[in-house]
FITORLO-463307 format. One record per residue (C-alpha): residue number from 1; residue in one letter; chain; x, y, z. Coordinates in steps of 0.02 Angstrom, whole numbers. Each point is the difference from the previous one (the first is absolute). Example, Ala and Ser with C-alpha at 12.3 -4.5 7.8 and 13.67 -1.06 7.14 Angstrom:
REM FITORLO-463307
1:a:A:615:-225:390 $
2:s:A:69:172:-33 $
This chain:
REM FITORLO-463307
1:x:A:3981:1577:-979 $
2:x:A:-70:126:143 $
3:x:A:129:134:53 $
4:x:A:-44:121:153 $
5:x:A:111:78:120 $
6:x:A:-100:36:152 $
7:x:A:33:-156:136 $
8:x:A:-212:-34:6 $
9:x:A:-3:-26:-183 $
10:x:A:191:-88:-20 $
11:x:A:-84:-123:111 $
12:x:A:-162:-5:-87 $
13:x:A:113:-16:-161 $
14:x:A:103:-165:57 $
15:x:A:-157:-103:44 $
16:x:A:-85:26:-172 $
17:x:A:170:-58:-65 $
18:x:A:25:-158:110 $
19:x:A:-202:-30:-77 $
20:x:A:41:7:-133 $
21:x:A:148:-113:13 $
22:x:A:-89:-125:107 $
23:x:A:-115:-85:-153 $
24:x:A:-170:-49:-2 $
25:x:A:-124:-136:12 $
26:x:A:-189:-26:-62 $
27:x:A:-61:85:144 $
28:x:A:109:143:-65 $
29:x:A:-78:-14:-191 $
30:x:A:-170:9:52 $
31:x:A:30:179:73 $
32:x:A:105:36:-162 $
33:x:A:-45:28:-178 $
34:x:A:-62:-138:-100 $
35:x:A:163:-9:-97 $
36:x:A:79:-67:170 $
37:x:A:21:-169:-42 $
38:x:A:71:-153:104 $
39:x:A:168:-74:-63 $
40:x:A:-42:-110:-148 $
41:x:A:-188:41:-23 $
42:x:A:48:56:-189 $
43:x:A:134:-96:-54 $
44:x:A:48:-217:19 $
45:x:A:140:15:149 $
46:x:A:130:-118:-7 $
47:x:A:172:-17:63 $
48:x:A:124:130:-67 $
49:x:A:142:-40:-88 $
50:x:A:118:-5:106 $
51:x:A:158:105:-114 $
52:x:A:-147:130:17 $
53:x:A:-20:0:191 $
54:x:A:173:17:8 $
55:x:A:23:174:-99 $
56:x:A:-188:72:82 $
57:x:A:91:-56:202 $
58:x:A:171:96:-58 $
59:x:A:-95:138:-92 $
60:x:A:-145:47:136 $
61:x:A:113:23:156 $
62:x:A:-10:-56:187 $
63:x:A:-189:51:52 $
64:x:A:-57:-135:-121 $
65:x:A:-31:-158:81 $
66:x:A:-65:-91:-133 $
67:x:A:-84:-123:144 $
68:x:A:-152:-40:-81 $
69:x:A:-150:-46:126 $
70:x:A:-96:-118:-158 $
71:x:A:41:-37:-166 $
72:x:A:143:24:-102 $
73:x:A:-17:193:15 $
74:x:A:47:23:-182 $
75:x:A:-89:22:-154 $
76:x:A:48:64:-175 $
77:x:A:-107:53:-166 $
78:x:A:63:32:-165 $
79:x:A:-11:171:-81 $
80:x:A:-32:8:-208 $
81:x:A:32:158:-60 $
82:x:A:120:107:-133 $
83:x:A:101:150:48 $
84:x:A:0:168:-76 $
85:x:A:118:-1:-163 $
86:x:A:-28:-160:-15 $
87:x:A:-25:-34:-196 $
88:x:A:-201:-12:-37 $
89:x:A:41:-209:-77 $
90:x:A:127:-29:158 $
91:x:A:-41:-147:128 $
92:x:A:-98:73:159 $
93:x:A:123:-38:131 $
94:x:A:-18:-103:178 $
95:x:A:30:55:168 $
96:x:A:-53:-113:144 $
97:x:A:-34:76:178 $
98:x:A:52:-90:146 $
99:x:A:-75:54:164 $
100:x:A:87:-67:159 $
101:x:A:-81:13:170 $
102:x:A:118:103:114 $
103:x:A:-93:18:157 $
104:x:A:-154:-1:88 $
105:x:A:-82:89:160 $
106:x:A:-162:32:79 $
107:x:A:-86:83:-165 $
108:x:A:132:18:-134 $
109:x:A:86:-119:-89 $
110:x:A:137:79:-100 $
111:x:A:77:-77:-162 $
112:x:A:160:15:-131 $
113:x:A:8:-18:-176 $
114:x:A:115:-59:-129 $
115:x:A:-13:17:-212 $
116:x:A:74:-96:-103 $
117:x:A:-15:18:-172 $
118:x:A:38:-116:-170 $
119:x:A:207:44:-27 $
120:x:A:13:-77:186 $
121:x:A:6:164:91 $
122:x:A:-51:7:191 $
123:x:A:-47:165:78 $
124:x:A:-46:52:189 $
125:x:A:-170:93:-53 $
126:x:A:-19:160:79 $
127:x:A:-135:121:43 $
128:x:A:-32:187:-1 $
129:x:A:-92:93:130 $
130:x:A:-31:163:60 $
131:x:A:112:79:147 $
132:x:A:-124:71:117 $
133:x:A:-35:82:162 $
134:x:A:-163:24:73 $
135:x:A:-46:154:98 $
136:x:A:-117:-20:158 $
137:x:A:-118:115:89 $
138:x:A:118:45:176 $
139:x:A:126:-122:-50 $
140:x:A:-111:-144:54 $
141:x:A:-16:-134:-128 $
142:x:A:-172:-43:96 $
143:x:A:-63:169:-68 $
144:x:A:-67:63:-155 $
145:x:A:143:-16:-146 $
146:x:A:29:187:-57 $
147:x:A:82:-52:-185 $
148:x:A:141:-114:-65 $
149:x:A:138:64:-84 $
150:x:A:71:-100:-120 $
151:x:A:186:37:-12 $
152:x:A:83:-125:-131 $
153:x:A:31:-162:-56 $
154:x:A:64:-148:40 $
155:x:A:22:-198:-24 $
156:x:A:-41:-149:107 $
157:x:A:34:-171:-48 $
158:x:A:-154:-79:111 $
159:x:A:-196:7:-19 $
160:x:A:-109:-24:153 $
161:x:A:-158:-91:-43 $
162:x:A:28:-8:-174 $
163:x:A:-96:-69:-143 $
164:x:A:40:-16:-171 $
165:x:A:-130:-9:-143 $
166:x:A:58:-124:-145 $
167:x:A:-125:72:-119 $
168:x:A:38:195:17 $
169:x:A:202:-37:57 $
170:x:A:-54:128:148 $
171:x:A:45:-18:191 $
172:x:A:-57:79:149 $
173:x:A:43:-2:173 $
174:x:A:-78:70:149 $
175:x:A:94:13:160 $
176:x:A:-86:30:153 $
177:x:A:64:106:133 $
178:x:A:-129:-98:146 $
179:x:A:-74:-144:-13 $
180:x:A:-179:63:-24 $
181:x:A:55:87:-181 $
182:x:A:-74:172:51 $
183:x:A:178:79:-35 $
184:x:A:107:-65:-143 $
185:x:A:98:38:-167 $
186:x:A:-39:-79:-158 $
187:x:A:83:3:-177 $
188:x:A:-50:-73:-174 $
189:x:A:124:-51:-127 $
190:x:A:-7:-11:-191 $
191:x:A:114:-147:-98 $
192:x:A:69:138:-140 $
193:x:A:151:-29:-140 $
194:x:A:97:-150:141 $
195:x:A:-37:84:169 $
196:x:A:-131:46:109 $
197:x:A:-47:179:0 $
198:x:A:-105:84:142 $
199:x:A:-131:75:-39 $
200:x:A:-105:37:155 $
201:x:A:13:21:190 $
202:x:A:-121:34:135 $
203:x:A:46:19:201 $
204:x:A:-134:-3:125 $
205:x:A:96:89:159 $
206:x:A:-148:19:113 $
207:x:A:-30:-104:145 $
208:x:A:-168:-1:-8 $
209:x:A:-83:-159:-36 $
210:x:A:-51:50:-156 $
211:x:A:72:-12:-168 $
212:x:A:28:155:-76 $
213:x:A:133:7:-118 $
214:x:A:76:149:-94 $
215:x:A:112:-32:-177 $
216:x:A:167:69:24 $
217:x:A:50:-58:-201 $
218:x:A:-109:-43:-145 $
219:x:A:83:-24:-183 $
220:x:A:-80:54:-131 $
221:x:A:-120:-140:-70 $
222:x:A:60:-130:-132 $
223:x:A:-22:46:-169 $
224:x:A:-111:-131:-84 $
């Protein structure tokens, strides 16, 4: 989320956020890190059930479209793990992530997520991320970014190229703000006691076909 009050910038601000709303292709991954996969490169997609459509179509909102161009545009993996206080000989528990395709664009393709876990309990998954607003040289966001002040928190309930890693329960997304990835925002995410947890973002704000990146949050690292 970009916040600036001068006109040039407010301007500069809404076409990284239509972007990043508009969803990307392979062209778009090749440009982005390698953990910018295609929809279904790490998990079998099939059809999704459809009592589970339902609730993701009602729970994401309008700006989902949910049109897929190929595919099924849904995927889901299963998640093994015990919370904290469970008892050491308790059962690990499952949760099984459901990603839905919610739109796509010129270079991002943006995604929703439901968890459901083994009492039968479905959940809209939701994201943290930093509240930020970067600061340009003269107002121009073609200029050299003077800092970016992070100034809170808050929750979306959509990735933009995200990929999830079965065998570290991490995600990632990247969204780009143009379609040659030289400006963008990126987060990591951590599976931790039912929820994901974030636990790093990055924003590139310059425009200057290069990528640059500064961290704007870093948790401390997992204890082994």
């Amino acid at each position: 989320m970009i916040r600036i009050s001068s006109p040039t910038l407010a301007k500069a601000s809404c076409i990284a956020a239509l972007a990043a709303l508009a969803a990307p292709s392979a062209a778009a991954q090749q440009a982005a890190p390698d953990t910018v996969p295609a929809i279904g490169e790490n998990a079998q997609s099939v059809e999704a059930p459809p009592e589970l459509l339902m609730q993701a179509k009602a729970a994401a909102g309008p700006l989902c479209t949910f049109e897929v161009p190929e595919g099924s545009g849904y995927q889901s993996w299963p998640i093994v793990t015990k919370l904290d206080g469970d008892a050491a000989d308790q059962a690990a528990r499952t949760f099984t992530l459901h990603e839905f395709f919610c739109m796509a664009g010129a270079y991002n393709i943006v995604t929703v997520y439901l968890m459901t876990d083994d009492y039968g309990e479905t959940s809209l998954v939701s994201f943290a991320e930093p509240s930020f607003r970067a600061v340009y040289q003269d107002d121009d966001f073609e200029k050299a970014v003077l800092r970016i002040d992070v100034e809170g928190f808050t929750a979306v309930n959509r990735l933009v190229n995200a990929y999830f890693d079965p065998q570290t329960a991490e995600m990632t997304s990247f969204s780009k703000w143009r379609g040659i990835g030289d400006a963008s925002s990126s987060g990591r995410y951590r599976f931790i006691d039912g929820q994901f947890a974030l636990v790093h973002f990055e924003v590139d704000a310059s425009y200057d076909d290069e990528i640059n990146p500064t961290v704007i949050y870093d948790a401390a690292p997992e204890t082994p």
